[in-house]
C-alpha positions in Angstrom: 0.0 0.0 0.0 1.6 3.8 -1.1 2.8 5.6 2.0 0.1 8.5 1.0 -3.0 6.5 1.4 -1.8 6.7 5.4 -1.7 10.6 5.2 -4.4 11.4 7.2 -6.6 8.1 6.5 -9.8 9.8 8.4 -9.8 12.3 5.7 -11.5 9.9 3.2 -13.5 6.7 3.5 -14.4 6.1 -0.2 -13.7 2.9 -1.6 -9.9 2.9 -2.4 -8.1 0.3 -5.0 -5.4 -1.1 -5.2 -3.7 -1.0 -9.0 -1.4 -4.5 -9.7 1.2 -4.4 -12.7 1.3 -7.2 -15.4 3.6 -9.7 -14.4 6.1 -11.4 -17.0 5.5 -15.2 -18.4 6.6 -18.4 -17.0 10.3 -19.2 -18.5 11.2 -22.4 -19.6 14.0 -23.8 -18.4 13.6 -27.8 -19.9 15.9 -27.2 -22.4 18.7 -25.4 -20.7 19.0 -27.7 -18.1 18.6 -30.8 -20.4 22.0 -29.6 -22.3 24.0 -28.6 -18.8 23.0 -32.1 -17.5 23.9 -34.2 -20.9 27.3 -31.8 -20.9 28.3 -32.7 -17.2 27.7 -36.6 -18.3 29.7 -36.2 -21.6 32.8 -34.9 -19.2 32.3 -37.8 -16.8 32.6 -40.6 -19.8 35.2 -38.6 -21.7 37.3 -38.4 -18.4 37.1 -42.1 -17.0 37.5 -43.4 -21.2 41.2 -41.4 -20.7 42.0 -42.2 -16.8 41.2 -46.0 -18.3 43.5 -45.2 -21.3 46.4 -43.3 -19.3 47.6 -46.4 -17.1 48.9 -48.2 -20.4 50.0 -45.1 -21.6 52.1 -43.8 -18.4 53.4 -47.4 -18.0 54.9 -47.4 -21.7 56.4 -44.0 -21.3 60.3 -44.6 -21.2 60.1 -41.4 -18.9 58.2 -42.9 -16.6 60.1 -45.9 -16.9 63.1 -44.3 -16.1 62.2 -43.2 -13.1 61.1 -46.3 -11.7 64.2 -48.0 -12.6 62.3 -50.8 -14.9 62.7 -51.1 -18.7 59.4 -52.2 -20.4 60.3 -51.4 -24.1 59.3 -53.8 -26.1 59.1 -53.9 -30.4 56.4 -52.0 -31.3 55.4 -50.4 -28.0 55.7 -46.9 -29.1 53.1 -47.1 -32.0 51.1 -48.4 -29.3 51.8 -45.8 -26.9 51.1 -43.8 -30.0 47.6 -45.3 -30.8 46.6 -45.1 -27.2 47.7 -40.8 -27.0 45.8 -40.5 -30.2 42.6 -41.6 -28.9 43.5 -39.7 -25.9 44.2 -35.9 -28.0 41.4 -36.7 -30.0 38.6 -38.5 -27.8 39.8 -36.7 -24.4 40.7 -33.6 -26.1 38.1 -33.2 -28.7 36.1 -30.5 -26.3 39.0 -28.4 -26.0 39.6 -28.6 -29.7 36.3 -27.7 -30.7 36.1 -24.7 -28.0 39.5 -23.6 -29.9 37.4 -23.4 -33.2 34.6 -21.4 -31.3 37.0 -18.6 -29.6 38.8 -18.0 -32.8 35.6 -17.7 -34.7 34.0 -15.5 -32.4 37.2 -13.5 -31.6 37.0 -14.2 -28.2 40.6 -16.1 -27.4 40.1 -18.0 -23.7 40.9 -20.8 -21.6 39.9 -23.4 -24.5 42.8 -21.7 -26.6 45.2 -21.8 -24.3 44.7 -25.3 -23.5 43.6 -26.9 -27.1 47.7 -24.9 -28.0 48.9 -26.9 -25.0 48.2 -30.2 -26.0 48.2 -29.8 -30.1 52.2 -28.6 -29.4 52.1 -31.7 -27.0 50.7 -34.6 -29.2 52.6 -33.2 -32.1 56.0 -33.0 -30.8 55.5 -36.7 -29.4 54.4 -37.9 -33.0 57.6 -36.6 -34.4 60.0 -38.1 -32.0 58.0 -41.6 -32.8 58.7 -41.4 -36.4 62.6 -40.2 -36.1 62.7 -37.1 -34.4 65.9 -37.4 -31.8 64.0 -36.5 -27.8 62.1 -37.9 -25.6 57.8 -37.9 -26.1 55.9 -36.5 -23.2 53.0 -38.6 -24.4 51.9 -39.3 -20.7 52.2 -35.5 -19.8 49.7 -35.1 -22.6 47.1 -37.7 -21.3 47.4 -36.2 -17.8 46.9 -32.8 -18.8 44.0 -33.7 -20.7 42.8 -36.3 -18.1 42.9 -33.3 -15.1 41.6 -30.6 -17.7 38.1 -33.2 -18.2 38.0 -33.9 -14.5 38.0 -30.0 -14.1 35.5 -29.4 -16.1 33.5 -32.1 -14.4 33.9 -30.6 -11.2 33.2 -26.9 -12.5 30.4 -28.1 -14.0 28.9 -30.1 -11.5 29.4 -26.7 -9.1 27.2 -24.6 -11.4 24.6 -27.5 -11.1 24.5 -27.3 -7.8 24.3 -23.4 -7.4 21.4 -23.6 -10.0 19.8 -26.5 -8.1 17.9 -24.0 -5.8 16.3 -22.6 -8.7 15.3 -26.0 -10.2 13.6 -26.8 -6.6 12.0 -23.7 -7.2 10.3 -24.4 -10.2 9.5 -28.3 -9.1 7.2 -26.2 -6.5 4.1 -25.9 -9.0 2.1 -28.9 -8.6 1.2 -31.0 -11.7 -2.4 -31.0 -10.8 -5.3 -29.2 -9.0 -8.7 -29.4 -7.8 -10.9 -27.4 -9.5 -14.5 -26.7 -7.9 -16.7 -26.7 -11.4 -21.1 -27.2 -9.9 -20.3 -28.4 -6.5 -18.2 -31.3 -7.9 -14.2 -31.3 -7.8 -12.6 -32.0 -11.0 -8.8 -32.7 -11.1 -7.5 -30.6 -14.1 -3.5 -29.7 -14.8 -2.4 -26.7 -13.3 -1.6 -24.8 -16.5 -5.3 -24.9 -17.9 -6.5 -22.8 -14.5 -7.6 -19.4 -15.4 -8.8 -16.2 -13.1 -11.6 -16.3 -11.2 -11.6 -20.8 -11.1 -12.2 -21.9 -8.0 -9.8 -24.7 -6.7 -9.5 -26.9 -3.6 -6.7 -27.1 -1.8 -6.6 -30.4 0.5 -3.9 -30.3 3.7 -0.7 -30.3 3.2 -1.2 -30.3 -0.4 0.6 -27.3 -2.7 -1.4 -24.7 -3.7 -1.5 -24.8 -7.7 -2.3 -20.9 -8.4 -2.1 -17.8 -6.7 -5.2 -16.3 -5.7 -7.6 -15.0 -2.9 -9.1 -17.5 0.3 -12.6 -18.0 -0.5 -13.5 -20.2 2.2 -11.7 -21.8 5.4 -8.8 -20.8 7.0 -5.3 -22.8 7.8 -1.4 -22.2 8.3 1.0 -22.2 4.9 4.2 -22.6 4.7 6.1 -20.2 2.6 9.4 -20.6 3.1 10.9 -21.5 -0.5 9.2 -18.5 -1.6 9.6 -16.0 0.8 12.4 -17.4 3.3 10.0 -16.7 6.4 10.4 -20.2 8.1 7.6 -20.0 10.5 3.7 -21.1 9.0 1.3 -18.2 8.1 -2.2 -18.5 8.9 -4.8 -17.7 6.5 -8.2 -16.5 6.4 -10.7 -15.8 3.8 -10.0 -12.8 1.7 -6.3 -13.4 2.1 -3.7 -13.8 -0.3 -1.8 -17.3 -1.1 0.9 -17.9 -3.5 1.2 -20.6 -5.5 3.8 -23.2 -4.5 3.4 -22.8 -0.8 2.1 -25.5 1.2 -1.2 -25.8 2.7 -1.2 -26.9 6.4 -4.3 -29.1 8.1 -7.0 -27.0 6.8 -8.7 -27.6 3.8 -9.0 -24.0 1.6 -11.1 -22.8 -1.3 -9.3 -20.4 -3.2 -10.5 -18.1 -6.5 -7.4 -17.9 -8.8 -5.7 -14.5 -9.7 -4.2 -15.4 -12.7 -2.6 -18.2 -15.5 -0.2 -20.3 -13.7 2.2 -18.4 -16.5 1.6 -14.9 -14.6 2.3 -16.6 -11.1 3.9 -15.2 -8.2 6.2 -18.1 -8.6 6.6 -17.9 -12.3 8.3 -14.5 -11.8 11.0 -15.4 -9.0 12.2 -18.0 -11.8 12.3 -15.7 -14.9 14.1 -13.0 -12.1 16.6 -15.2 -11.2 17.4 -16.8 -14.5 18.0 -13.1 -16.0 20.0 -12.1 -13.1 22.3 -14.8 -13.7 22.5 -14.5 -17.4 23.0 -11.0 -16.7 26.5 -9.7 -16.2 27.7 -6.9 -14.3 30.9 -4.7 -14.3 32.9 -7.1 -12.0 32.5 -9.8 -14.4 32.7 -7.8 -17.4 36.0 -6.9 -15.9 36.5 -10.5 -15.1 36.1 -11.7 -18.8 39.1 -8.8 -20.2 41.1 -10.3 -17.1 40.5 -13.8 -18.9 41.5 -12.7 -22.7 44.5 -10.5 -21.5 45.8 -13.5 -19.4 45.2 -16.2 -22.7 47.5 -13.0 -24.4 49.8 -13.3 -21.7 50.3 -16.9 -21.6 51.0 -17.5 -26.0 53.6 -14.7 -26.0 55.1 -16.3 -22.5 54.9 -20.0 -23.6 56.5 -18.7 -27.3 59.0 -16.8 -25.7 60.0 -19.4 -23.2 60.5 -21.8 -26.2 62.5 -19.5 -28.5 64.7 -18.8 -24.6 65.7 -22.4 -23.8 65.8 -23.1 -27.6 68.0 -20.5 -28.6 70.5 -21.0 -25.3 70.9 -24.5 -26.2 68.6 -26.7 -24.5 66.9 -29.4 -26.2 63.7 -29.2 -28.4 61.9 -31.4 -25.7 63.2 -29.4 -23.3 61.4 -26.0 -24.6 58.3 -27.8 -25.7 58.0 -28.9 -22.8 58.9 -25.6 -20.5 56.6 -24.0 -23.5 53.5 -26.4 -22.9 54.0 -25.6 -18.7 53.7 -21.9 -19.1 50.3 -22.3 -20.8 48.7 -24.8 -18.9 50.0 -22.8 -15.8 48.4 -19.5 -17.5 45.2 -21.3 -18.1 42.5 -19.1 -17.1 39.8 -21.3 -16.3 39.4 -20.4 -12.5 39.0 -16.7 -13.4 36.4 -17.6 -16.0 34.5 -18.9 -13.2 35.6 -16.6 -10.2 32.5 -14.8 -10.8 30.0 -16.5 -12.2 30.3 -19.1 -9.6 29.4 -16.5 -7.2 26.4 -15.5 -9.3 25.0 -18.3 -9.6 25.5 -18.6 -5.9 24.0 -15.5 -4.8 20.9 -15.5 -7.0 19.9 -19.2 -5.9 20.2 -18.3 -2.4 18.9 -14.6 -2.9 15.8 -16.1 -4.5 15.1 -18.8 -1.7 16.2 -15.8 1.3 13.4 -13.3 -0.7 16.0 -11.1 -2.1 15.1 -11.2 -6.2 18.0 -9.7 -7.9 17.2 -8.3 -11.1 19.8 -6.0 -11.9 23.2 -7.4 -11.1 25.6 -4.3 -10.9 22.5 -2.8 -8.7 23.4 -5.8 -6.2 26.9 -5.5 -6.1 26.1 -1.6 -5.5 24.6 -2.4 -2.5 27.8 -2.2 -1.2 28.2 1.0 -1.2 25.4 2.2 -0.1 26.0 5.3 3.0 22.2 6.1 3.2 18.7 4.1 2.8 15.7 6.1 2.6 12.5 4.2 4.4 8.9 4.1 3.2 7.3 4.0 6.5 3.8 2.6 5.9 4.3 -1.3 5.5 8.0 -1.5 5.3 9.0 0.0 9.3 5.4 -0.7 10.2 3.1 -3.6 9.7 1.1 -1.3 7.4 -2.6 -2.0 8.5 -4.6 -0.1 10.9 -5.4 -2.1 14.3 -7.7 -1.0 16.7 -5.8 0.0 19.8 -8.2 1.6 22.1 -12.4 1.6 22.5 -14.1 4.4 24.7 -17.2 4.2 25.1 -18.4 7.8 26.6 -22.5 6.1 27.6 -22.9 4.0 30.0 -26.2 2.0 28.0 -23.2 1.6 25.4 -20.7 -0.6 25.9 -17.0 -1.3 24.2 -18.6 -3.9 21.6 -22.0 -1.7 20.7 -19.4 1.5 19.6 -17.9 -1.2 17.5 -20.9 -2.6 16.1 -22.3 0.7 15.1 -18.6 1.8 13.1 -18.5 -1.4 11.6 -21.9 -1.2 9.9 -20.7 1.8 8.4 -17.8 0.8 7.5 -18.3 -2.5 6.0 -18.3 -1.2 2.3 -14.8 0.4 2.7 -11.5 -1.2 2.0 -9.7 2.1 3.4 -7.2 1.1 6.1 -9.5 2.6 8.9 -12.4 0.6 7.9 -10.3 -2.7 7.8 -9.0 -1.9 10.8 -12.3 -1.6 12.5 -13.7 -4.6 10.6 -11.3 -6.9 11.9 -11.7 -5.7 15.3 -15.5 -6.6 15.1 -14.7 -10.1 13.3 -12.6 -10.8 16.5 -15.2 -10.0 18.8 -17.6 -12.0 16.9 -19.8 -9.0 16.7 -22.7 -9.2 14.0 -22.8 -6.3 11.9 -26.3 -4.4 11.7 -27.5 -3.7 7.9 -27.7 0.0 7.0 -29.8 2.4 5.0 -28.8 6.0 3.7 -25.2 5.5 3.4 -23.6 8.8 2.3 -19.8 9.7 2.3 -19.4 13.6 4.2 -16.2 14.7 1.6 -12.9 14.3 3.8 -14.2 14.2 7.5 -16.2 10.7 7.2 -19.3 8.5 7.0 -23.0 8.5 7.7 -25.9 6.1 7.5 -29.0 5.1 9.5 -29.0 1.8 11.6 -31.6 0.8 13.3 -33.9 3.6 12.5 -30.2 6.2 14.6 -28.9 8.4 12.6 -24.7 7.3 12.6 -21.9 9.1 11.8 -18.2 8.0 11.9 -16.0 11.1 11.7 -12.5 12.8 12.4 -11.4 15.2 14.1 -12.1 17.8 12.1 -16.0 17.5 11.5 -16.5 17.9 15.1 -14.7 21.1 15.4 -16.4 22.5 12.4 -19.6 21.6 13.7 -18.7 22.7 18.0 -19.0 19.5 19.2 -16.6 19.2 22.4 -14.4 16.9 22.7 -14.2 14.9 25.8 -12.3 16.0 29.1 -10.6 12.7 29.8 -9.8 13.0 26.1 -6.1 11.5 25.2 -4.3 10.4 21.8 -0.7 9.9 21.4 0.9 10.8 18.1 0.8 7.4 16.3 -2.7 7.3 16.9 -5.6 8.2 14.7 -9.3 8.4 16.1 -12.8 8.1 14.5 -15.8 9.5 16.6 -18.9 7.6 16.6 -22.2 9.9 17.2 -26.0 9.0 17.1 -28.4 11.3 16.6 -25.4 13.9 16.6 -24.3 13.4 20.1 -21.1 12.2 21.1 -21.4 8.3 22.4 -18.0 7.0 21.8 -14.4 6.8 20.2 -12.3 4.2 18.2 -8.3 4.8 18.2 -6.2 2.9 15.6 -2.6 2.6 14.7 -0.1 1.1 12.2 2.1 -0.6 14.5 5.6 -0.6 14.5 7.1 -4.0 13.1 9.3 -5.6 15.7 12.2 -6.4 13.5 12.7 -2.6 12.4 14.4 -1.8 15.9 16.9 -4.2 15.2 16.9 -3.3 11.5 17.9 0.1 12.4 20.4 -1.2 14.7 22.3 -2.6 12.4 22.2 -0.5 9.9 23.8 2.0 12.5 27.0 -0.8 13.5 27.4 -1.0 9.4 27.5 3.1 9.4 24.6 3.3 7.3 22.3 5.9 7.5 18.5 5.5 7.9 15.8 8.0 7.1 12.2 8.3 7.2 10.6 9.8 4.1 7.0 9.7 4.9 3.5 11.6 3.5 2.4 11.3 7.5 2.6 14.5 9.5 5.1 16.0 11.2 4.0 14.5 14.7 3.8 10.9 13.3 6.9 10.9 11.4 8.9 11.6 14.7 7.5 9.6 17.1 8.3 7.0 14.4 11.7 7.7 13.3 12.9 8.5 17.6 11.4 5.2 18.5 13.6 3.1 15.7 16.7 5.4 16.5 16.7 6.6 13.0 19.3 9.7 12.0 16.3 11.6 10.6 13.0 12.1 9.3 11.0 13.9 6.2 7.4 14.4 6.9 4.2 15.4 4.7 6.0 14.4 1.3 3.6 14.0 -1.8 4.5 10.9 -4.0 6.4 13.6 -7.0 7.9 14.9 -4.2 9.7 12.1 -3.0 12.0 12.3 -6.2 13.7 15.7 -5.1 14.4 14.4 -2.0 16.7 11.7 -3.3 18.5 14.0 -5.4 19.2 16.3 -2.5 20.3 13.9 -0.3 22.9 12.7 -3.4 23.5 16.3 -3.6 25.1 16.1 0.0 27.3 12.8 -1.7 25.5 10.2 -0.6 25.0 7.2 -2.1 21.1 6.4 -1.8 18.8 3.7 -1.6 15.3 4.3 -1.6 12.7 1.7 -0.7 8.9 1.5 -2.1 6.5 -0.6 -3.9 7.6 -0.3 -7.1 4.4 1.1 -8.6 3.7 4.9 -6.6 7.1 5.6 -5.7 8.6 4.5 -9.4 10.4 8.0 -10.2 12.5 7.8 -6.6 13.1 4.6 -7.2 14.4 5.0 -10.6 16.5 8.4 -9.1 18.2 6.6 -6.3 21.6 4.8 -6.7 19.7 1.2 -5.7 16.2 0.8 -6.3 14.3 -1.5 -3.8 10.9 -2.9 -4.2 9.0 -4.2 -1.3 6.0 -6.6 -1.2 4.8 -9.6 -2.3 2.2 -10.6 -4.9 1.5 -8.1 -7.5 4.3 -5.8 -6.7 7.2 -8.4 -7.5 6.6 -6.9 -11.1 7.8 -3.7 -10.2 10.3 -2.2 -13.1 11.8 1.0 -11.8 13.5 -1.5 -9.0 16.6 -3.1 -9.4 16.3 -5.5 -6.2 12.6 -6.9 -5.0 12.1 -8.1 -1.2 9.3 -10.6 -1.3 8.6 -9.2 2.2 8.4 -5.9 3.4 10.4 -7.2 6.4 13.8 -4.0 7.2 15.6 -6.9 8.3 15.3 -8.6 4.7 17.0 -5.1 3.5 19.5 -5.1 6.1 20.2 -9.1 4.9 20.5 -7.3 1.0 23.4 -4.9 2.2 25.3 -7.4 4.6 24.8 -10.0 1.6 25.5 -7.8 -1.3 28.9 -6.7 0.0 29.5 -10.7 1.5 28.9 -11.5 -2.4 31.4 -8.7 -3.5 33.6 -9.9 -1.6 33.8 -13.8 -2.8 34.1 -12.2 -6.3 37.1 -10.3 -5.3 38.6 -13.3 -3.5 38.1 -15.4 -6.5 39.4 -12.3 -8.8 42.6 -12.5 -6.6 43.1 -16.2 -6.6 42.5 -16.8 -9.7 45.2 -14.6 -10.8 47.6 -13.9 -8.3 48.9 -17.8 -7.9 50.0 -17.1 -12.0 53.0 -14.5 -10.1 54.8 -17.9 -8.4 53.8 -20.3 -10.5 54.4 -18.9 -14.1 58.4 -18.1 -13.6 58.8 -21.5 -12.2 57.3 -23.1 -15.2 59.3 -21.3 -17.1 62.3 -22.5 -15.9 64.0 -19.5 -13.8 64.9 -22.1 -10.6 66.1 -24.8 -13.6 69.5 -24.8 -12.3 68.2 -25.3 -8.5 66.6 -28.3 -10.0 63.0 -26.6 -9.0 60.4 -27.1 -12.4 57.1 -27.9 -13.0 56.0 -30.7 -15.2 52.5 -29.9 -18.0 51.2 -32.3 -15.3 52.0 -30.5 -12.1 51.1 -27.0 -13.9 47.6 -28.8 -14.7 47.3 -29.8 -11.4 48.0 -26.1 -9.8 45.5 -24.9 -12.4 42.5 -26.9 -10.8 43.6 -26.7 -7.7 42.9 -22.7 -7.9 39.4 -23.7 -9.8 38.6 -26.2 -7.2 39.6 -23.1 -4.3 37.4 -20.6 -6.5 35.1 -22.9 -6.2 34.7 -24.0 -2.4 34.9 -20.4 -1.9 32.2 -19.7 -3.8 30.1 -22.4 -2.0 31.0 -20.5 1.3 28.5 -17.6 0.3 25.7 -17.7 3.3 22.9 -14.9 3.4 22.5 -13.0 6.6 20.0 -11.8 8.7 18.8 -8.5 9.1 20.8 -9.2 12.8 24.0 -10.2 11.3 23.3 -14.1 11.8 24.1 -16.9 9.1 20.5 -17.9 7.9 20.9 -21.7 6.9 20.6 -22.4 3.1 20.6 -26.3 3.4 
């Protein structure tokens, strides 16, 4: 609900609307994952055909020979251990030849380059020194590069698999099935034929197939995948319930919003999967990081050759200190420093309730020195609750005052009328019908019940008409009151408030240890908007601001160098939302299709924006991490494959150099896997 619809909510009791934006279509995802699943099972056979092949070929090797002190030659074993290394190149190595092909055509020179160069220069030498050329081959250097460059890939693969697997569980929440209510029968129909305004059944602890409104019983779901709120919600008729969430012991009737393709559910998907096909400026700078380095490593391996060549040492020798350089350059961990941590963060960021759409908007989080707070459903629960009843006629008691507002008020969906309507469901009151309903322009409500004339009014209509307020009268400044009259006297008042939401103390705390800034930027008055803001602790507050107005406010405050995020609903508050530096949506349901925001909370929960900061620079982080690692280890480990400790003794074999190269893809990736979302209080929430 827009912050200005609790501006002074007595001033208007007219029927009030609530306007929902289109929400996208349902992805599909079938095809995608099909191809990543049949890619990760093409690595696993390639690599254990080659670790089956590699035994024969390492035991023929008269390198390895050599060092075991054993002679196995035998006529005609090096066109065997020829054969075997050319199914090897071709079979194991076929993936690396083909991305070879791929970079050059696209211009795009990377990992597959560098390592398709490694073992061509490999396999080819070998060949020559079988048919004449003086040297020793370094066929099994060849099979164990390629047999540790398909296990890498495995394992890189498989790691993206299981960052994506959230969002798979995600979409496996939509039920195949549901049970339509069609003339007092139940049909069972598949969930992609509902359309708005079905009517389905939803049996205990059964998933609810669309989104839609209660239409009949009552029972606790549980939201967490969607929403990250681990504790059951109860629901009652006229509430909202999204699809995927599952039902508890009651049994439900609900009317359906919308297509299963316009779901609640549908749109956390097609979020996620465009926030991790989108790429921000840390991983653009990533991907230049990866082409300069595949530069790097072909003039380093060249030049290394042409060094040992030209000063004397062997062919073998430089081929093989050559072949070292670029496997050791191989920039297959910073290829994957960030994404790793994107795919990370969305999955978990989707099943938390932090839906990333913009990526370089998330990583900005980071920075972020000052939030702006919509008050109204974000720092408070955002509904009007009956606090206080005074009844000023002893023939009418507490429950009678309520009656007699509620019959007025049951028409109205303004906040003040739900407010008392809920109140008189709890008290099991029955509501009186009404006659003469007429709305008096800003100051209330009248109508006849029971043959009394009843009015429900502010403030303000009973000083423009001289009726005294009561002596005993008190209000504090969160409150708003109603007067209830019959006959034009006086008989009794209803006080109501938005409470406060207990997490936004701690919120605001938080915020404060993390040197963030909070303010209030509210269309209450003045008197609300501080009692508000001093009870959090918040550094300041901005009172009676129309929706346009909002907009300047932001640009002031960057004005004064700060870097700015404004919360709102996505829809009202779209052109400070579009203004500030990081653009946050709050609320469920309809709102998740907000477009001027560049991060959606599925909650209005501050601790859920608190969680967005502490994760977004905790996600920032790991890509730096992996950014460093990836390319720092290449400062050690490059001069010592190419040779500067040689006469120390001190080398590294193809083989070692492969082996350093996934051990930093393998590090990338645990770190990567270390990424946990944090509370709004700073704890670890668990993502198992």
């Amino acid at each position: 609900m827009e912050e200005q619809k609790m501006k002074n909510p007595e001033m208007d009791h007219s029927k009030m609307n609530h306007s929902n934006m289109k929400q996208g279509s349902n992805p599909t995802m079938g095809h995608e994952g099909h191809d990543h699943h049949a890619m990760i099972a093409d690595y696993k056979r390639r690599f254990l055909v080659v670790l089956i092949l590699t035994i024969p070929i390492m035991l023929l090797s008269t390198m390895i020979q050599k060092f075991m002190g054993v002679d196995w030659q035998f006529t005609g074993s090096p066109y065997i251990l020829f054969g075997l290394s050319t199914g090897v190149f071709f079979y194991g190595g076929w993936p690396f030849l083909k991305g070879f092909v791929n970079e050059v055509k696209t211009k795009s020179p990377g990992m597959m380059v560098l390592i398709a160069f490694a073992i061509t220069v490999a396999y080819i030498y070998s060949t020559a020194i079988v048919f004449g050329l003086k040297g020793e081959d370094f066929f099994w250097e060849l099979a164990t590069l390629i047999l540790i460059m398909l296990l890498g890939h495995w394992i890189e693969m498989k790691s993206i698999a299981g960052a994506s697997r959230e969002l798979e569980l995600l979409v496996q929440l939509m039920p195949a099935d549901a049970h339509m209510v069609m003339s007092d029968k139940v049909h069972d129909v598949k969930t992609d034929t509902l359309k708005e305004n079905d009517i389905i059944l939803v049996k205990p602890g059964e998933k609810v197939a669309a989104d839609g409104i209660i239409l009949e019983g009552e029972s606790y779901l549980n939201e967490s995948m969607l929403t990250g709120e681990s504790t059951p919600v109860k629901k009652i008729k006229g509430d909202k319930v999204i699809a995927g969430s599952i039902n508890g012991n009651g049994s439900i009737k609900v009317t359906v919003s919308h297509a299963a393709k316009d779901s609640f559910l549908s749109q956390v998907v097609k979020l996620v999967e465009d926030a991790q096909k989108s790429k921000s400026k840390t991983q653009l700078m990533a991907d230049t990081a990866a082409r300069w380095l595949t530069l790097i490593a072909i003039v380093s391996g060249i030049s290394t050759f042409l060094f040992w060549y030209l000063t004397g040492e062997s062919l073998a020798f430089a081929m093989e200190r050559m072949v070292t350089v670029i496997v050791i350059c191989c920039p297959h961990a910073l290829g994957l420093a960030v994404p790793l941590v994107v795919a990370k963060s969305t999955a978990l960021s989707a099943k938390n309730g932090l839906l990333i759409k913009n990526r370089t908007a998330f990583e900005n989080s980071r920075k972020i020195t000052t939030i702006v707070f919509d008050k109204t459903g974000t720092l408070t629960v955002g509904k009007f609750e009956v606090s206080k009843i005074i009844s000023l006629k002893s023939e009418r008691n507490e429950n009678e005052i309520i009656r007699l507002a509620s019959a007025l008020e049951q028409q109205s969906e303004h906040p003040i009328a739900t407010g008392i309507l809920q109140k008189a469901k709890e008290l099991s009151i029955v509501i009186p019908s009404i006659e003469n309903f007429n709305a008096i322009t800003g100051k209330g409500v009248e109508a006849t019940v029971e043959s009394k004339k009843i009015l429900v009014v502010s403030p303000g209509y009973l000083k423009e008409n001289n009726i005294e307020l009561p002596k005993d009268f008190t209000a504090n400044d969160t409150e708003t009151i109603v007067f209830v009259l019959m006959d034009n006297e006086l008989i009794g008042y209803v006080a109501l408030s938005d409470k406060i939401r207990p997490e936004s103390a701690e919120a605001i705390k938080t915020l404060k240890e993390n040197h963030i800034k909070s303010i209030l930027l509210t269309g209450d008055n003045n008197k609300v908007a501080k009692s508000v803001s001093e009870t959090l602790g918040m550094d300041s507050f901005i009172a009676e601001v129309l929706p346009n107005q909002k907009l300047e406010k932001i640009k002031e405050l960057q004005a004064k160098g700060e870097f700015v995020a404004m919360t709102g609903d996505g829809v009202n508050d779209a052109p400070a939302l579009a203004q500030a530096d990081v653009g946050i949506a709050v609320g469920s349901g309809s709102d998740i299709a907000a477009e001027t925001a560049g991060i959606i909370l599925v909650n209005s929960n501050p601790k859920d924006i608190v969680s967005l900061i502490l994760f977004g620079k905790a996600t920032y982080r790991k890509m730096i991490q992996n950014l460093m690692w990836a390319t720092g280890y290449n400062i050690v480990a490059l001069p010592l494959a190419a040779g500067v400790l040689y006469k120390l003794n001190i080398m590294l074999t193809p083989a070692m150099g492969a082996g350093l190269m996934i051990l930093s893809t393998v590090v990338v990736a645990i770190n990567a896997s270390l990424l946990k979302v944090k509370n709004g209080t700073g704890d670890k929430v668990k993502n198992d």
